[in-house]
N, C-alpha and C positions, 0 to 999 in steps of 0.2 A: 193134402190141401191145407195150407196154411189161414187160418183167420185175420184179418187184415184191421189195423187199428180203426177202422170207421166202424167195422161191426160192434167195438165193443163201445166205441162213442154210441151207437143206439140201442145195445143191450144194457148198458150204464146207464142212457136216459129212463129208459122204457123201467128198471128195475126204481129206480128214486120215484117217478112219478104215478106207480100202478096205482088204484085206487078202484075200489069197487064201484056203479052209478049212484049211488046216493048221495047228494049233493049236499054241502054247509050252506050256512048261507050267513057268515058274519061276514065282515067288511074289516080291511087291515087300512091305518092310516098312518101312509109313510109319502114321504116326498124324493125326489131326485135333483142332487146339481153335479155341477162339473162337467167337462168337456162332454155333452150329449150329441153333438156329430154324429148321428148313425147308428147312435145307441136304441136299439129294440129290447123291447119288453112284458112280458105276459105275466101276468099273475092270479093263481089259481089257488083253490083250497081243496085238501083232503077230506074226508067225513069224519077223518081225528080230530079236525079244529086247526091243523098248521098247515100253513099256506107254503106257497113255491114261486119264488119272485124269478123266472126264467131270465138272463140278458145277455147281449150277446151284442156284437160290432157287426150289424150288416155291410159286408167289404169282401167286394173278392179277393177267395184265397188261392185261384189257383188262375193261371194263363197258362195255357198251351203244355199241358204237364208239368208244367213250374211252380213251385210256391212260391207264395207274394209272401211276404212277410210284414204283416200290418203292425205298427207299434201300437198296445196297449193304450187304453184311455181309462184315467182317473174319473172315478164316478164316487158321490158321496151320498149313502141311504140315512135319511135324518126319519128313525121312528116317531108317529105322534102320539104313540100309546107306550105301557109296557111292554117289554119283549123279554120270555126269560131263557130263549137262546135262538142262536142262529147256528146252521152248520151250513157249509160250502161245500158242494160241489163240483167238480169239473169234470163230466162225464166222457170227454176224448182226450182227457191225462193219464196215461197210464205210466205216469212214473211209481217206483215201487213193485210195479210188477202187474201183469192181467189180472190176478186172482183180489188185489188191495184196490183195483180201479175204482169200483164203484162204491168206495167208501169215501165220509167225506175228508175234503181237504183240509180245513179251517173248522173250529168253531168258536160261538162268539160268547158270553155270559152276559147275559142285561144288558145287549148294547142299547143306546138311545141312538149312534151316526155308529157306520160301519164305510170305512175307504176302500173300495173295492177298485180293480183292476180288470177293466172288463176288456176281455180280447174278441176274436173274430169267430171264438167257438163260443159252446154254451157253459153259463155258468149259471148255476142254481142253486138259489140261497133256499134253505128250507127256513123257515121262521114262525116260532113257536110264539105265542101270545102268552102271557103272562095268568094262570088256571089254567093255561092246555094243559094236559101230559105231554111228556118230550116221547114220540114215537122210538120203534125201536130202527134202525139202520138194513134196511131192506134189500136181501142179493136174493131174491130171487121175484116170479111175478108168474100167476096165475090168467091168462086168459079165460078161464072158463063162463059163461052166459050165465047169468043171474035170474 
C-alpha cells in the first residue's frame, strides 16, 4: 500500500502545528492586502510565543476527478510590530522529496511586509515576534493527553 500525497499534506500539518493545551495569550499585529477574493485565514499561537498565520484560497480544486487548476493570488502581510523571523510552510508540497516535506519552504529575517502567493492549499507562515526564541523545526508530534 502506497501512501498518497494528501496523507502527507496532513501529517505535514499536523507535525508544524502540534502544541501542547497550554494556551499564550499575546496578540500579533499584522494587516493583509491584495487580491483577498477567497482568501481564508486563521491565526493561532504556540505556548513558545510564535504564532501560525494558516491561508489558503477557498476554491474548488477538484470536479468530477479532475483538477481545477486555480491561479495563485498575491497577498501582502504588512507586520505592525517587530518580527525576528518568519519561515513558510507548505504542508501538501512535497517537492524535494516525502522525508524534506515537512520542513519549511521559505524563511524570512526581520521582515516588516512579506509577498506571499497564496494558493488553494495550505500555507503556514510560522512568525516569530521579536524576544521569542525561534522554535526548533518539528518532524514529529506526540498525541499523548496531558
Amino acid at each position: 500500500m502506497q501512501r498518497k500525497q494528501s496523507f502527507y499534506a496532513v501529517r505535514n500539518t499536523m507535525h508544524v502545528m502540534c502544541d501542547s493545551p497550554r494556551p499564550a495569550t499575546q496578540s500579533l499585529r499584522y494587516s493583509l492586502s491584495g487580491n483577498l477574493a477567497n482568501v481564508r485565514t486563521q491565526l493561532y499561537q504556540k505556548r513558545n510565543g510564535a504564532f501560525y498565520l494558516v491561508a489558503w484560497v477557498e476554491k474548488q480544486s477538484f470536479f468530477r476527478n479532475k483538477v481545477i487548476n486555480n491561479a495563485p493570488q498575491a497577498v501582502k502581510i504588512r507586520f505592525e510590530q517587530p518580527i525576528s523571523r518568519v519561515r513558510a510552510y507548505q504542508p501538501s508540497d512535497t517537492a524535494g522529496g516525502i522525508a524534506r516535506s515537512n520542513q519549511p519552504k521559505q524563511t524570512y529575517t526581520q521582515p516588516s511586509v512579506i509577498n506571499l502567493s497564496v494558493k488553494d492549499a495550505l500555507t503556514i507562515l510560522e512568525i516569530v515576534p521579536r524576544g521569542t526564541a525561534l522554535p526548533g523545526v518539528s518532524t514529529k508530534c506526540s498525541f499523548a493527553a496531558s
